[in-house]
Short mmCIF file of the C-alpha atoms (twelve columns), coordinates in Angstrom:
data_MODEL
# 
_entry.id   MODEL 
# 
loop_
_atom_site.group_PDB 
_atom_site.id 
_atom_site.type_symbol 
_atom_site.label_atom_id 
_atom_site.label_alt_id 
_atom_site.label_comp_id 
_atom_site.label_asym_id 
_atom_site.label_seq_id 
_atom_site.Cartn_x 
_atom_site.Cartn_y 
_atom_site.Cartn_z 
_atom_site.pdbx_PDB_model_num 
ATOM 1   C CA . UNK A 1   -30.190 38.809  -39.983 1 
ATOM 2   C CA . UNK A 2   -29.792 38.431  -35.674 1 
ATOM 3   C CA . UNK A 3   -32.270 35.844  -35.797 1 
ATOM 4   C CA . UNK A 4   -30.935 34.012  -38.683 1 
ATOM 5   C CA . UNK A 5   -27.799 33.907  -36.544 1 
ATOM 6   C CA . UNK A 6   -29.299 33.375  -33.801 1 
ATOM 7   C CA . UNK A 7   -30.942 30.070  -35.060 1 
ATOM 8   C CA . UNK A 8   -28.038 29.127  -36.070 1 
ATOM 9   C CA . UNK A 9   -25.761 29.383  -32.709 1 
ATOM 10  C CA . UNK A 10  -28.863 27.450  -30.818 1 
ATOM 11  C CA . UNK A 11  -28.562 24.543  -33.747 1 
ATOM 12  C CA . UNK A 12  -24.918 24.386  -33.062 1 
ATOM 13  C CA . UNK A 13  -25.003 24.573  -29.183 1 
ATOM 14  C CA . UNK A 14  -27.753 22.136  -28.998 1 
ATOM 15  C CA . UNK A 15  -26.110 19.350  -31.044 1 
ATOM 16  C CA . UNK A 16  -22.519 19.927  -30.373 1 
ATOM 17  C CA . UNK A 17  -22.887 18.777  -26.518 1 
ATOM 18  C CA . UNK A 18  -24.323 15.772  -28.100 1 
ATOM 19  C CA . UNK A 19  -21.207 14.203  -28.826 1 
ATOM 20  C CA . UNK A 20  -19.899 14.139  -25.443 1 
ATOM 21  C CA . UNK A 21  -19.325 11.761  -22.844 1 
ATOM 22  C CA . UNK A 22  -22.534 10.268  -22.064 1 
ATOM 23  C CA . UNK A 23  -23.344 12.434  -18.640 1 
ATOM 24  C CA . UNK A 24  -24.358 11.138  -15.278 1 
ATOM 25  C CA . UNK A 25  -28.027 9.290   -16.366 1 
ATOM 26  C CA . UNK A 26  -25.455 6.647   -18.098 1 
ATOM 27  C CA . UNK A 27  -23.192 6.484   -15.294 1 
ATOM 28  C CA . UNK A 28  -25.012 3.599   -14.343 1 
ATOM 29  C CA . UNK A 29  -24.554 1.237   -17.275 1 
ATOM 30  C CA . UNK A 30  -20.657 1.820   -17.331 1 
ATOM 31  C CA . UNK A 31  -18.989 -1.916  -17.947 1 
ATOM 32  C CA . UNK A 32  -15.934 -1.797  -15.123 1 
ATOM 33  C CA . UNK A 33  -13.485 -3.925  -16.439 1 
ATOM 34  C CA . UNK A 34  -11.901 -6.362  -13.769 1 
ATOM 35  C CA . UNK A 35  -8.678  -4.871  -12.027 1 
ATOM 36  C CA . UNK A 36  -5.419  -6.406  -11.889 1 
ATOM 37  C CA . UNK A 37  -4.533  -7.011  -8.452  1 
ATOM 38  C CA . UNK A 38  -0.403  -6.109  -7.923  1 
ATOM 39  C CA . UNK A 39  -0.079  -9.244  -6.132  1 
ATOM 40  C CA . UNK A 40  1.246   -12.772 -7.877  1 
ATOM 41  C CA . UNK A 41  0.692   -16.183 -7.927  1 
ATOM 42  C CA . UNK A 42  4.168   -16.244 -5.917  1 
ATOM 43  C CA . UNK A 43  2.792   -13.334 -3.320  1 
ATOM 44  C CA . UNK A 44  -0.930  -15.834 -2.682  1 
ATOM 45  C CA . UNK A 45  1.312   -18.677 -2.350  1 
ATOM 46  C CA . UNK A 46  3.545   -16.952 -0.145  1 
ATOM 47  C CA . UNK A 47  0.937   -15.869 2.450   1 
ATOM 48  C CA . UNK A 48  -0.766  -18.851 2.104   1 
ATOM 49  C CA . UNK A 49  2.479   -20.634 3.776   1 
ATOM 50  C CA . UNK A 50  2.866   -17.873 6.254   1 
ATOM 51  C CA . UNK A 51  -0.568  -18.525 7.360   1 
ATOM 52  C CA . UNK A 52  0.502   -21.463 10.166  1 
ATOM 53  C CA . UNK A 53  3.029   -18.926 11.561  1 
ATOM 54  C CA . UNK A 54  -0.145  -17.085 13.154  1 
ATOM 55  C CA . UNK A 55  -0.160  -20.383 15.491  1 
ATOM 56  C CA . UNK A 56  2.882   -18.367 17.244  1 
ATOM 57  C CA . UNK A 57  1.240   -15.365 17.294  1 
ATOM 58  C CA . UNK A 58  -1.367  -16.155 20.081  1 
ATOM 59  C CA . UNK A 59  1.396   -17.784 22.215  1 
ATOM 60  C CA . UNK A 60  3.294   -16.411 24.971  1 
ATOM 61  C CA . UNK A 61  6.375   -14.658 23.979  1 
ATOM 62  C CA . UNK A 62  9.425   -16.974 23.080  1 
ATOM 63  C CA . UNK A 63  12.641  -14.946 24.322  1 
ATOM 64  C CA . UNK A 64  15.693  -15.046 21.825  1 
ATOM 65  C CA . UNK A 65  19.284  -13.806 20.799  1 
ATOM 66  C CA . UNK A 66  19.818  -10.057 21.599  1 
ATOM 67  C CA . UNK A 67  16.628  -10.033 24.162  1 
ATOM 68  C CA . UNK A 68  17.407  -8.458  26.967  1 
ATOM 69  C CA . UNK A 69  16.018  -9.743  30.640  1 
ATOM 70  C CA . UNK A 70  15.644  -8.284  33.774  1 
ATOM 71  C CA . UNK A 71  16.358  -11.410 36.625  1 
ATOM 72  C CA . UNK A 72  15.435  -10.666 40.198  1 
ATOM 73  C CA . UNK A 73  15.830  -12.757 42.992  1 
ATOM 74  C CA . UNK A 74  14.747  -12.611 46.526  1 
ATOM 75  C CA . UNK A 75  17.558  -13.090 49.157  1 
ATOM 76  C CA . UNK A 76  20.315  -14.180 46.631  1 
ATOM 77  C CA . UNK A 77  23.208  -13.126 47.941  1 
ATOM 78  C CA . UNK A 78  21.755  -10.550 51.127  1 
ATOM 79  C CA . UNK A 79  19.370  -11.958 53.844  1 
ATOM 80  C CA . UNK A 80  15.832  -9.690  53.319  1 
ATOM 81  C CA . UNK A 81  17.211  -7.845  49.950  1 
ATOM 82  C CA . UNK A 82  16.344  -8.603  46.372  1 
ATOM 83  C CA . UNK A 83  19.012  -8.693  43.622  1 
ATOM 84  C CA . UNK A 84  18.469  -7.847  40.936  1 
ATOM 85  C CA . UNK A 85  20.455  -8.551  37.630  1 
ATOM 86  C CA . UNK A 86  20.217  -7.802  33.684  1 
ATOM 87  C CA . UNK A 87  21.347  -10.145 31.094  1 
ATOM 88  C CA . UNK A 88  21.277  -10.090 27.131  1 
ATOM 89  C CA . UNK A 89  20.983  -13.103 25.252  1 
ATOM 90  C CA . UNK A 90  23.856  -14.197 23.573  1 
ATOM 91  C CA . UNK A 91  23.326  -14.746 20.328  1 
ATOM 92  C CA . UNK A 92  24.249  -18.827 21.423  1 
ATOM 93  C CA . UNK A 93  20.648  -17.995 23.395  1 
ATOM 94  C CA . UNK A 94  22.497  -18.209 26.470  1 
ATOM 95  C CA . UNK A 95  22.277  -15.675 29.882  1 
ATOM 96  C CA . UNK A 96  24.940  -15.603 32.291  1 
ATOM 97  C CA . UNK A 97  24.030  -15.054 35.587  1 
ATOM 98  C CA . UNK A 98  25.723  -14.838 38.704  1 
ATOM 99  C CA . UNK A 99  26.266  -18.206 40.806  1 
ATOM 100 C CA . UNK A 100 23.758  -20.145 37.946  1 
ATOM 101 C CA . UNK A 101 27.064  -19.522 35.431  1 
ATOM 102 C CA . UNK A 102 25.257  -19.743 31.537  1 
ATOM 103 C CA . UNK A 103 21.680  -20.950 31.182  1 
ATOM 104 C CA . UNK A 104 20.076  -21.518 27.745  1 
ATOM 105 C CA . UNK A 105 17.048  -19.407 27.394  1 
ATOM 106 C CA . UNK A 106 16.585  -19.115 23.941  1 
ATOM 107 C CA . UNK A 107 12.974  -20.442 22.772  1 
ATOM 108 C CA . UNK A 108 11.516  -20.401 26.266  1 
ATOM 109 C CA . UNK A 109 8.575   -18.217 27.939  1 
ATOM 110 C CA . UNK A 110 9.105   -15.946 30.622  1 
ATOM 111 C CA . UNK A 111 7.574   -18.319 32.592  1 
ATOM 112 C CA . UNK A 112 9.091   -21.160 31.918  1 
ATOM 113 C CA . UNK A 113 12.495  -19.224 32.653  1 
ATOM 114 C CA . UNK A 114 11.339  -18.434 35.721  1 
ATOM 115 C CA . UNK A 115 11.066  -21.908 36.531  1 
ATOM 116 C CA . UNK A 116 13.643  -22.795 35.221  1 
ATOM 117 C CA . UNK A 117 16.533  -20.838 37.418  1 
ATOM 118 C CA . UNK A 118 14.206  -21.626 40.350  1 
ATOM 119 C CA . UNK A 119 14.906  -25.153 39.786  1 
ATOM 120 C CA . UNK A 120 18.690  -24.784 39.337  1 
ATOM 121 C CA . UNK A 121 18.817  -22.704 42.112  1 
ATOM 122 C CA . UNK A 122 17.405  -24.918 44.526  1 
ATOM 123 C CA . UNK A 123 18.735  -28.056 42.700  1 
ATOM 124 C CA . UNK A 124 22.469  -26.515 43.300  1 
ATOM 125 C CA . UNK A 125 21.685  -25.774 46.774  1 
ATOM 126 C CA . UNK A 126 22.074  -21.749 46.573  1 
ATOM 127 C CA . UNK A 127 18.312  -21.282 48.351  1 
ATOM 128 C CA . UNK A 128 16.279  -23.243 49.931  1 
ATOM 129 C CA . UNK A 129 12.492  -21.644 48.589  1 
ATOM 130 C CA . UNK A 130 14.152  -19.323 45.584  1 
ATOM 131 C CA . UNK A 131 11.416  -16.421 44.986  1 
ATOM 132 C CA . UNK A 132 12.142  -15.050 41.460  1 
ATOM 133 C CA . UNK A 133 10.856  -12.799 39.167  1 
ATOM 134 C CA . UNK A 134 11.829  -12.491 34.439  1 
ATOM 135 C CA . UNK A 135 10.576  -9.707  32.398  1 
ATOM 136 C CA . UNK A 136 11.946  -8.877  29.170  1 
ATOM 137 C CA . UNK A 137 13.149  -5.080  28.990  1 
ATOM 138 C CA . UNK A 138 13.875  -4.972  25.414  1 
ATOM 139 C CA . UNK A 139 12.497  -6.890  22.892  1 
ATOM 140 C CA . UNK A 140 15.539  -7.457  19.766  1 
ATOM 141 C CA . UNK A 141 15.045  -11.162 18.895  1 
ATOM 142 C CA . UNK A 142 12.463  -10.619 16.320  1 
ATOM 143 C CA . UNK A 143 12.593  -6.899  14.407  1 
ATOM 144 C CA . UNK A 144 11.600  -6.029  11.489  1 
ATOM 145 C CA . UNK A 145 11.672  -1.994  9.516   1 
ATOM 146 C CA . UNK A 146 8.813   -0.446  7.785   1 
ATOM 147 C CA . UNK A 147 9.964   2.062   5.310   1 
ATOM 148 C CA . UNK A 148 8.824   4.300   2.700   1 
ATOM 149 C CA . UNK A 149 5.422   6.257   3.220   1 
ATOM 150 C CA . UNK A 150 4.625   5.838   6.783   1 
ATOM 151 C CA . UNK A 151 4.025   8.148   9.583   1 
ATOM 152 C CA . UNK A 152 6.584   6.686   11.536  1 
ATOM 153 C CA . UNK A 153 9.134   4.450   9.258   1 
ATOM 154 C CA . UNK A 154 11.471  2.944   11.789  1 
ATOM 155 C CA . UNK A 155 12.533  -0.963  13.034  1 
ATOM 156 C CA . UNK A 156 10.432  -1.841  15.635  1 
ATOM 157 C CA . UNK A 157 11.097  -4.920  17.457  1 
ATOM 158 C CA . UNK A 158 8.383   -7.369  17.917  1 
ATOM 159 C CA . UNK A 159 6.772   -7.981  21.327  1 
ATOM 160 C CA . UNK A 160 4.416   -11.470 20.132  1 
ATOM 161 C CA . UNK A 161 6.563   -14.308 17.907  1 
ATOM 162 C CA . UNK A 162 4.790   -13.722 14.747  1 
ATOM 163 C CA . UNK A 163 3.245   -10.337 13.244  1 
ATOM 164 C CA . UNK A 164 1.750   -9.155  9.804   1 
ATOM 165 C CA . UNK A 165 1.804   -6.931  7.178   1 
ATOM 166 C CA . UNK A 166 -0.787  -5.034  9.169   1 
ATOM 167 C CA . UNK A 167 0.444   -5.696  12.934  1 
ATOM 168 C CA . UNK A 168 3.721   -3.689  11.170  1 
ATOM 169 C CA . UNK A 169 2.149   -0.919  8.896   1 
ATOM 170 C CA . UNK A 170 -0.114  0.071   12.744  1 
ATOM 171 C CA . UNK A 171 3.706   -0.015  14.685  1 
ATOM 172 C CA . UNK A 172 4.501   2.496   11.391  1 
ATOM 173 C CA . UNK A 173 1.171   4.624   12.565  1 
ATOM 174 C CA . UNK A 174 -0.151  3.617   9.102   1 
ATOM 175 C CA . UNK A 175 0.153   4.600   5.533   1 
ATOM 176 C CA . UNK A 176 0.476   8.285   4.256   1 
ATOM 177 C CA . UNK A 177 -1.620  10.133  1.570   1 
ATOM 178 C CA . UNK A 178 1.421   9.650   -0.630  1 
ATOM 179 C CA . UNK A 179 1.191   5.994   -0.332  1 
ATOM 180 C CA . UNK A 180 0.784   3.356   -3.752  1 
ATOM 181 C CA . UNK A 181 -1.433  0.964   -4.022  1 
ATOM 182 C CA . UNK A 182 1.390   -1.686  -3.242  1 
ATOM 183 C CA . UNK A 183 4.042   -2.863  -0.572  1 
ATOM 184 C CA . UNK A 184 6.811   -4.700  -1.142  1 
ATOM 185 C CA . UNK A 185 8.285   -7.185  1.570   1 
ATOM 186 C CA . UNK A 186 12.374  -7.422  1.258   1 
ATOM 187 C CA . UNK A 187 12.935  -11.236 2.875   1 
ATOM 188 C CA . UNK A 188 16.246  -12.222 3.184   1 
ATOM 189 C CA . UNK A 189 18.065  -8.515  3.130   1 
ATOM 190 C CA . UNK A 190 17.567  -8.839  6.972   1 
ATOM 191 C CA . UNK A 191 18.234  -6.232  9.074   1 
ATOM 192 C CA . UNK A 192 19.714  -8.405  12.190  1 
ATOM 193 C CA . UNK A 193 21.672  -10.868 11.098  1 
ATOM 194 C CA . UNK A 194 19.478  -14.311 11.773  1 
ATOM 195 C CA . UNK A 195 20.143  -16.809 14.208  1 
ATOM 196 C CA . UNK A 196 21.018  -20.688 13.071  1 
ATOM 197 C CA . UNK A 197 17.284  -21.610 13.785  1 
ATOM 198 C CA . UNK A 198 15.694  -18.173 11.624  1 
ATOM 199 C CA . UNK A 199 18.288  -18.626 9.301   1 
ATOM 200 C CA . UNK A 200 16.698  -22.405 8.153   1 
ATOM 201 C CA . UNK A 201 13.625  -20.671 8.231   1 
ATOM 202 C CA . UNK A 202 14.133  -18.122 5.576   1 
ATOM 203 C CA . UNK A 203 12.096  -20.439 3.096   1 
ATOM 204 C CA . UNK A 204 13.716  -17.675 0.066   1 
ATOM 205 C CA . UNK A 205 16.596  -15.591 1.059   1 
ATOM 206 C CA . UNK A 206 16.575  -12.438 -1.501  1 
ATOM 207 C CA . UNK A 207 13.193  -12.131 -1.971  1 
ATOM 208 C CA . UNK A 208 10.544  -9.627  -2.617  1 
ATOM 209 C CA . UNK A 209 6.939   -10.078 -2.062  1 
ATOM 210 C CA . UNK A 210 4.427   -7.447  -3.375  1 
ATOM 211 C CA . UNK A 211 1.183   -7.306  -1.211  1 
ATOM 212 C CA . UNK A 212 -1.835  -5.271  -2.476  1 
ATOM 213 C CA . UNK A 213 -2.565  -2.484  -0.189  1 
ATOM 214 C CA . UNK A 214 -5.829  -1.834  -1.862  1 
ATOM 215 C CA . UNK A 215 -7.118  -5.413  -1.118  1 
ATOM 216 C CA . UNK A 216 -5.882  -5.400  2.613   1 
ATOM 217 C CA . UNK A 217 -6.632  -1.938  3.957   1 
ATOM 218 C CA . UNK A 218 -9.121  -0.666  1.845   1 
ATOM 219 C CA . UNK A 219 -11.098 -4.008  1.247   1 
ATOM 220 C CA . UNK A 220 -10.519 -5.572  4.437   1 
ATOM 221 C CA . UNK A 221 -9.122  -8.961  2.451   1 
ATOM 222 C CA . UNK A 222 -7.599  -11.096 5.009   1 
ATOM 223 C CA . UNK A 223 -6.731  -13.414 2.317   1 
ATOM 224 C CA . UNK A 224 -4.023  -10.260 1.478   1 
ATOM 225 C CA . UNK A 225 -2.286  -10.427 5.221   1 
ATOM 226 C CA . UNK A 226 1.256   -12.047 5.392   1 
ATOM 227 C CA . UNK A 227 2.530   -12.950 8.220   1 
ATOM 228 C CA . UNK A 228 6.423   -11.532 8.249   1 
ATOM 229 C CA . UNK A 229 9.751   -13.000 9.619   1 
ATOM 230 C CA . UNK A 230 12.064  -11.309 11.423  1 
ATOM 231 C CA . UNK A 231 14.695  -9.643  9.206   1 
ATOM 232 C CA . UNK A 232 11.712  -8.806  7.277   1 
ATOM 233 C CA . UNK A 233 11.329  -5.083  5.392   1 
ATOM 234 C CA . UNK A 234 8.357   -3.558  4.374   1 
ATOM 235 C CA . UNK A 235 8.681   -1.007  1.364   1 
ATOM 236 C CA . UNK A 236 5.597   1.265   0.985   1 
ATOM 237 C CA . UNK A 237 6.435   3.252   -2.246  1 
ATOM 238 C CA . UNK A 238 4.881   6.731   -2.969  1 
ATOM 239 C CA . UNK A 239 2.383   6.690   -5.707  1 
ATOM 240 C CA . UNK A 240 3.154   6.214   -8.999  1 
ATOM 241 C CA . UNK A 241 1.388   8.593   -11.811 1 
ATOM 242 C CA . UNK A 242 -1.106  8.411   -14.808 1 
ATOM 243 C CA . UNK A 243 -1.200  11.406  -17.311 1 
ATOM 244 C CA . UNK A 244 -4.418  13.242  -18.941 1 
ATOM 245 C CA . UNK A 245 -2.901  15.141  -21.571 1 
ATOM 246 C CA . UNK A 246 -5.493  17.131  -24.573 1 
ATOM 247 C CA . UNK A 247 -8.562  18.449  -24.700 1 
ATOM 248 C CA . UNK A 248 -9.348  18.504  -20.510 1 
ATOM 249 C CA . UNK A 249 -10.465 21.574  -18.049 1 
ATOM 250 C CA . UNK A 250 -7.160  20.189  -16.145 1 
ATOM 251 C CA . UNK A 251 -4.386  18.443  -18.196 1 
ATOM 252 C CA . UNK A 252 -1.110  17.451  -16.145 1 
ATOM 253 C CA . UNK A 253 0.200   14.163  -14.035 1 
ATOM 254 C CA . UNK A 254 -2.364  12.686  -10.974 1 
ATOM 255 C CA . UNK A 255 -1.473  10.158  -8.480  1 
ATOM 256 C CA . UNK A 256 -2.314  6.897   -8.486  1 
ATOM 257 C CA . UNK A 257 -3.412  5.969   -4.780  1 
ATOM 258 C CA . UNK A 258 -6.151  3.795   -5.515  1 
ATOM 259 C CA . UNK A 259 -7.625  1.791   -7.976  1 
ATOM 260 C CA . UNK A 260 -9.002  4.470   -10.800 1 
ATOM 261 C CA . UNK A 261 -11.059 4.014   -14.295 1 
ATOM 262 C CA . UNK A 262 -10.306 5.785   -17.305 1 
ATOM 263 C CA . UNK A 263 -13.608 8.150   -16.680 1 
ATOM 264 C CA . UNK A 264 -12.636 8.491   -13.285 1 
ATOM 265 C CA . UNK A 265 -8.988  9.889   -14.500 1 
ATOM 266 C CA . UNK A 266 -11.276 12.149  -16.818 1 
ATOM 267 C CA . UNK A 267 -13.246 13.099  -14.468 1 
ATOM 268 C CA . UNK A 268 -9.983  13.774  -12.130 1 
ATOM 269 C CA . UNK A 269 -8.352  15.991  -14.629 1 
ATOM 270 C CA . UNK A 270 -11.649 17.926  -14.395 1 
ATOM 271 C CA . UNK A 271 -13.805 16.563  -17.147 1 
ATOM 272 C CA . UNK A 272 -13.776 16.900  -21.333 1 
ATOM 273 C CA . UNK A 273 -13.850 20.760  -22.249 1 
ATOM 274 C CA . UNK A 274 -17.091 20.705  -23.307 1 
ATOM 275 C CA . UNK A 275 -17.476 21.329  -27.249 1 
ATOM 276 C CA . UNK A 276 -14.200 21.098  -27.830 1 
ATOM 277 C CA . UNK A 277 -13.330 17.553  -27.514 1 
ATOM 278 C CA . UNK A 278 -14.006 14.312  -29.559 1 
ATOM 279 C CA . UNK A 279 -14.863 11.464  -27.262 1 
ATOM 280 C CA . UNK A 280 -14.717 8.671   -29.774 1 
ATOM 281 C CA . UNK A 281 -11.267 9.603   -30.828 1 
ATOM 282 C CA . UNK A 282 -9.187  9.180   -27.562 1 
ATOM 283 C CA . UNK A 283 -5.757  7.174   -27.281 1 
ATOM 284 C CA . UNK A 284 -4.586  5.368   -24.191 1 
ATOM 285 C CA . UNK A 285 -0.772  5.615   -24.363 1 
ATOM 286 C CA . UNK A 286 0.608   2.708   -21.802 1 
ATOM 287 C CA . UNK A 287 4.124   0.969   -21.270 1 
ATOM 288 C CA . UNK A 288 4.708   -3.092  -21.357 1 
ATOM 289 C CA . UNK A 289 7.764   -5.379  -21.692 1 
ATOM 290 C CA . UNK A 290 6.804   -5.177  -25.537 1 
ATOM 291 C CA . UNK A 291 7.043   -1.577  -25.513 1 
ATOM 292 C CA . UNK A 292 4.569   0.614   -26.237 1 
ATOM 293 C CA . UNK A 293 1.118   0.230   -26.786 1 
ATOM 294 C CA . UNK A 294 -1.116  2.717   -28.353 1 
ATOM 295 C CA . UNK A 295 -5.227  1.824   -27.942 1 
ATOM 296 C CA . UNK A 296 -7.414  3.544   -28.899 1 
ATOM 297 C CA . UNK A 297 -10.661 4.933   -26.906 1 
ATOM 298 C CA . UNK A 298 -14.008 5.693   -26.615 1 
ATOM 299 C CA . UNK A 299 -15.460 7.301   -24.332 1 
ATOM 300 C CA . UNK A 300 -19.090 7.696   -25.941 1 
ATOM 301 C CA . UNK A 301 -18.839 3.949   -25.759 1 
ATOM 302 C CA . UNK A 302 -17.750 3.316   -22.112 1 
ATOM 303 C CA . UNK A 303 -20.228 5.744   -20.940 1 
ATOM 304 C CA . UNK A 304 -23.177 3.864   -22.681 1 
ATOM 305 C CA . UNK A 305 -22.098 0.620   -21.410 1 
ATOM 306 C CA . UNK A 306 -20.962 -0.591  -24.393 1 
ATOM 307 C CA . UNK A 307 -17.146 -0.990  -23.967 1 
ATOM 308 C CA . UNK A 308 -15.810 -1.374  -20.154 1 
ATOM 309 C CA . UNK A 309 -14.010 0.901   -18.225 1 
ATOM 310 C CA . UNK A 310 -10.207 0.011   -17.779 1 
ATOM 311 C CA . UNK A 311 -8.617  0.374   -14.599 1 
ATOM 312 C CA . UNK A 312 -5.091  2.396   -15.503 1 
ATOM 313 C CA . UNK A 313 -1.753  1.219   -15.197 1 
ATOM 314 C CA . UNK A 314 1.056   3.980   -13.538 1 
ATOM 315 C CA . UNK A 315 2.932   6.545   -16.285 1 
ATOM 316 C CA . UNK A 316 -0.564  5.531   -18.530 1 
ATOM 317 C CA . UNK A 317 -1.115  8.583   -20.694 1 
ATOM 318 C CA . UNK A 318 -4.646  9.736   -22.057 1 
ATOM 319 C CA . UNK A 319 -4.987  11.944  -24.945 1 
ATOM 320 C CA . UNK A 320 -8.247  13.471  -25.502 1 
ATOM 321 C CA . UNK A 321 -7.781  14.633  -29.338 1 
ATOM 322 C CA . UNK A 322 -10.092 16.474  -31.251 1 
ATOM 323 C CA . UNK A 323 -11.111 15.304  -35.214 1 
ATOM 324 C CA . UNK A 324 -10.819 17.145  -37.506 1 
ATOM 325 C CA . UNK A 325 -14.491 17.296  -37.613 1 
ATOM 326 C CA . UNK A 326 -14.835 18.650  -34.392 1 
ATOM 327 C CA . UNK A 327 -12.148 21.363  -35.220 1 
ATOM 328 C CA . UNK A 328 -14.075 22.560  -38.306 1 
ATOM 329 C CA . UNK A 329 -17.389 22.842  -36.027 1 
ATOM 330 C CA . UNK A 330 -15.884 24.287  -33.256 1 
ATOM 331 C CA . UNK A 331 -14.549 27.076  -35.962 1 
ATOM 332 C CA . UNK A 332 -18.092 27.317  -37.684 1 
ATOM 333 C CA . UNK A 333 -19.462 27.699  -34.459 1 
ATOM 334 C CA . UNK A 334 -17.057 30.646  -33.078 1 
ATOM 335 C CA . UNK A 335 -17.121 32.439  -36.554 1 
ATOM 336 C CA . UNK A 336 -21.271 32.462  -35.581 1 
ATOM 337 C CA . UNK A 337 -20.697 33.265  -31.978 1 
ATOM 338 C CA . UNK A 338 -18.483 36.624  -33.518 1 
ATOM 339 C CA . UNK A 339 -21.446 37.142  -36.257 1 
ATOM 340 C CA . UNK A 340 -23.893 37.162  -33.894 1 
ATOM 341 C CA . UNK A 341 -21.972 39.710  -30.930 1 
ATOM 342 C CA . UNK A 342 -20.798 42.246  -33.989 1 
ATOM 343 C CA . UNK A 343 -24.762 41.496  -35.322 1 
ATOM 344 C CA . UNK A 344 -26.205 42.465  -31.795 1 
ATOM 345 C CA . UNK A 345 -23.438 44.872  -30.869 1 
ATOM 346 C CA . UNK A 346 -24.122 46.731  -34.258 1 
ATOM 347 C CA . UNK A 347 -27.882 46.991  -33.909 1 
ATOM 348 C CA . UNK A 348 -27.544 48.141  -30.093 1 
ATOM 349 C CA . UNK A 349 -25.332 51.065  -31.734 1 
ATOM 350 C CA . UNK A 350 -27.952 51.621  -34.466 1 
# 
């Protein structure tokens, strides 16, 4: 009778596993289906335009409205002593400055405002060899806020004319764990209120541009850089969530931080319990403008190489289900497993 049993249990545990996801020799066949990148035709277009803005980038800094400059000048109003003043632009783009009156700085380089008030100087007969000196102490013109998961969210204002996506997620000190796989630029909310000139600019007041975080920071896609205006925000949403709901070591919700398969959510939720599940009878429950779609799933297949592996969607749901089959043989099988310990526990007692 034991080893009648016995036979038995080794049939069932032998072809039971059988039925299971295909295991890791297959794992090299798997189909990946092509993923959906979060970014439009609207977003590629967008960054495509921004691309001549980099022009700026590489230039020397343009002062503008709410800039603030530090003006010192040898022997301006003291024989042997320098004066020193410090000015904000007016949002006109205009400094005043003592003796000069108002001088339009707005759009110029340090350098050429340097040159500037040592030509009007010595043009309006204040000194004779004017020895000056412009820095900008603190840079307002051109800010823009990073928001959402970041190390550091904050407005930072800009110290070059132009900056990207990625120039402002490093001022941020990058993305956190918790971030999504997408960022969302806010153009046209604005925290400063633009000037005449940025305001003409604004090629879409209101607008929100989703980048693909995956493609620039993980891929390295410069093709997925914008370059941002100033008013600009950057969202950085936390991660949305897939479920694995059924017959898994580990069902619950997982975060969606990067691009994942349906086998790799598996796989996440800690793989198929093992005799117990039905592979070719799984559902993938996800949301559209339609409503609901229900579609069904094998994971036999996708394993094999014979169906692809979808990326998911956030809030998808996978339910590993069990047939009815599988129910009945997972019974058989326990109602051996019993016979066989009471068989062996009664003939140990014998």
């Amino acid at each position: 009778m034991r080893c009648f049993l016995t036979n038995w249990c080794v049939v069932f545990l032998l072809v039971l596993p059988a039925c299971t996801i295909g295991g890791a020799r297959r794992a090299a066949v798997v189909q990946i289906a092509p993923r959906t990148s979060y970014a439009d035709d609207e977003t590629r277009r967008a960054i495509s335009e921004s691309a001549a803005r980099l022009v700026a980038a590489a230039q020397d800094y343009k002062v503008g409205p709410e800039d603030e400059l530090e003006i010192s000048v040898f022997e301006w109003e003291q024989p042997g002593e320098t004066r020193t003043v410090t000015a904000r632009v007016a949002r006109s783009g205009v400094v005043a400055l003592p003796v000069l009156g108002q001088v339009r700085v707005a759009g110029l380089t340090v350098e050429e405002i340097t040159e500037l008030i040592v030509r009007r100087l010595r043009d309006e007969g204040v000194l004779h060899d004017p020895r000056v000196t412009v820095s900008v102490t603190d840079f307002r013109s051109r800010r823009v806020a990073v928001l959402g998961a970041v190390n550091e969210p904050g407005v930072y204002g800009l110290r070059q004319n132009a900056t990207t996506l990625l120039g402002a997620l490093a001022l941020a000190g990058g993305t956190t764990e918790r971030a999504g796989q997408v960022a969302y630029i806010l153009r046209g909310s604005s925290i400063c209120e633009p000037s005449e000139g940025e305001r003409a600019a604004l090629d879409s007041p209101g607008r929100v541009i989703p980048v693909d975080l995956h493609d620039l920071l993980e891929e390295g896609d410069a093709a997925a850089d914008i370059v941002l205006e100033s008013g600009d925000v950057v969202h950085v949403p936390e991660a949305k969530q897939f479920f694995v709901l059924g017959f898994v070591r580990q069902p619950g919700g997982y975060p969606l931080a990067r691009p994942t398969t349906l086998l790799e959510g598996i796989a996440l939720a800690g793989g198929l319990r093992e005799g117990e599940a039905s592979p070719g009878a799984c559902v993938l429950r996800r949301k559209s403008p339609a409503g609901e779609q229900i579609l069904g799933v094998d994971l036999g297949a996708i394993a094999a190489g014979k169906a692809p592996d979808v990326y998911l969607c956030p809030n998808d749901v996978i339910e590993v289900r069990q047939t009815l089959a599988r129910r009945v043989a997972v019974g058989v099988l326990d109602f051996f497993k019993g016979m066989f310990h009471f068989g062996v526990g009664y003939t140990l007692n014998q």
